[in-house]
C-alpha positions, -999 to 999 in steps of 0.1 A, spaced: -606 -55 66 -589 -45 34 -556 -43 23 -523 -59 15 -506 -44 -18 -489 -60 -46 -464 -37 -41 -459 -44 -3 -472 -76 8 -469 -66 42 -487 -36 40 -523 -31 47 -550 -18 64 -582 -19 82 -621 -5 73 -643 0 99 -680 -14 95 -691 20 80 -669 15 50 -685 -18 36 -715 -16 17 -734 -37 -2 -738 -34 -37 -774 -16 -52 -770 17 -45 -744 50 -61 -712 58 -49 -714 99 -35 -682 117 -39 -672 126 -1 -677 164 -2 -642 164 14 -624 162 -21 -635 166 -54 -612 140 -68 -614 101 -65 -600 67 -78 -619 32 -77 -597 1 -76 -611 -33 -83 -610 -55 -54 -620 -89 -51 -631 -96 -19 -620 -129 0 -643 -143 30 -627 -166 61 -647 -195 66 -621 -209 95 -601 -197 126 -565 -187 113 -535 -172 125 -501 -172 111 -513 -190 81 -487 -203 55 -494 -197 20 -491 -231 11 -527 -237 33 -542 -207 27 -568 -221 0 -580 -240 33 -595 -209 50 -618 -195 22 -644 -207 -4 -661 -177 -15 -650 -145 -35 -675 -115 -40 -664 -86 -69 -658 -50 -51 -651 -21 -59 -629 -1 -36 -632 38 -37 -597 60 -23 -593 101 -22 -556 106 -36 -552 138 -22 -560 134 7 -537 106 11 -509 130 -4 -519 156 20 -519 133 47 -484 117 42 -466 155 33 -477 156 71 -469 126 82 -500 117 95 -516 80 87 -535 73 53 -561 54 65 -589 90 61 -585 83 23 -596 48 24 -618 41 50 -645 65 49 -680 61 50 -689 35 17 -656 32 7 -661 -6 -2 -689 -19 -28 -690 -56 -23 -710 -75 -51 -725 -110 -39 -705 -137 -23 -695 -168 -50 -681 -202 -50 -640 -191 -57 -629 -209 -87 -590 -192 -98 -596 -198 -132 -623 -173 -130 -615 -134 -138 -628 -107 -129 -629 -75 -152 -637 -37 -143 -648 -13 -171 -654 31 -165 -681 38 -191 -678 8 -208 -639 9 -215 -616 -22 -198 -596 -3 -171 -587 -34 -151 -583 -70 -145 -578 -96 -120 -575 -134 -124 -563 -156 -96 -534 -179 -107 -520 -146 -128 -515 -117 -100 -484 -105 -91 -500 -108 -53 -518 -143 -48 -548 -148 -26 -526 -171 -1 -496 -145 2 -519 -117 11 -540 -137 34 -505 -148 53 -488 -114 55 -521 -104 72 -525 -134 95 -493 -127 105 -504 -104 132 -540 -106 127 -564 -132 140 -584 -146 109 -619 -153 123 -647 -167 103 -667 -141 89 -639 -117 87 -627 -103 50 -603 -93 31 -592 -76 -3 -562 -79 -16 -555 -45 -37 -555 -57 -77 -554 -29 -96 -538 7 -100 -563 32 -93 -584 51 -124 -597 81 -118 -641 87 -117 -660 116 -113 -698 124 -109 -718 108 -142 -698 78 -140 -705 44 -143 -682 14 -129 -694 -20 -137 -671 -57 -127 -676 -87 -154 -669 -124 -146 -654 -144 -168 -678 -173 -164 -711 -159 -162 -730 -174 -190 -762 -152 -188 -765 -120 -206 -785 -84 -194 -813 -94 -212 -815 -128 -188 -814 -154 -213 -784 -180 -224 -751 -161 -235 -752 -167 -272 -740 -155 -302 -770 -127 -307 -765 -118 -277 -748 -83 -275 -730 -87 -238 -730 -106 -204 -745 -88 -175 -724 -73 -146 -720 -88 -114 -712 -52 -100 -725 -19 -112 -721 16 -93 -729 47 -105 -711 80 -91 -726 107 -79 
């Protein structure tokens, strides 16, 4: 499950099975549209039954964050609503959601998205204009939280990728660099948590 913007904290939707992938392998351009956007996403797992959950308990019913990277079709969400028809084609297609591996949350942490090595978003917990909690109780709202079950609150505005490109999501914290040893001085960068290349 995915959803809940910072725009509208009640409004969100749901991914089917298909649509979650694990990270390790390209992201393929649907041949539907030539055009897509990636939005960084961190990804929020349940650990606890929930429903109607308060945002002042909402730290309660998770533990683990895993960097994503969430792919949309623009215009086929414009062509869509011009019609009047639900969204929900342009985001929950086949691989639509890269999910990185699960880690121990910590909100001081932050997560940072770069297209060909250029910054092009950022997320840190106590600093979004959407918290964790508040997404996780306009959801729970009307949703059952089981354990097991995620969610993503949407972080960023959408950037543009086409075929060649290469998104990759930083963690603040990480103190290893690509070349495996200590972060240091010498060293020339830390190694992404999260890397996709589109194709």
């Amino acid at each position: 499950m995915a959803g809940a913007s910072q725009s509208n904290a009640r409004a969100w939707y749901f991914l089917p099975d298909s649509a979650i992938s694990n990270a390790g392998k390209p992201f393929f351009i649907p041949e539907t549209d030539t055009v897509a956007e990636a939005v960084l996403a961190p990804v929020i797992k349940i650990n606890r039954l929930g429903k109607t959950i308060a945002p002042r308990f909402g730290h309660r019913y998770y533990s683990e964050l895993a960097p994503a990277i969430h792919f949309r079709l623009p215009e086929v969400r414009r062509r869509l609503l011009e019609e009047g028809l639900p969204a929900d084609m342009a985001y929950s297609f086949d691989r639509s959601l890269i999910i990185g591996d699960f880690l121990p949350f910590n909100p001081e942490e932050k997560l940072t998205m770069t297209l060909n090595g250029a910054e092009c978003a950022l997320w840190k917990a106590d600093d979004a204009p959407l918290s964790i909690d508040e997404a996780l109780a306009a959801v729970s709202s009307s949703n059952t939280m089981k354990m097991g079950d995620i969610f993503a609150p949407i972080v960023s505005q959408g950037v543009k990728v086409e075929i060649g490109d290469t998104l990759e999501v930083f963690l603040s914290s990480l103190k290893s660099c690509a070349c495996g040893e200590a972060l240091a001085s010498s060293c020339e960068s830390p190694a992404p948590i999260l890397s996709v290349k589109i194709k």
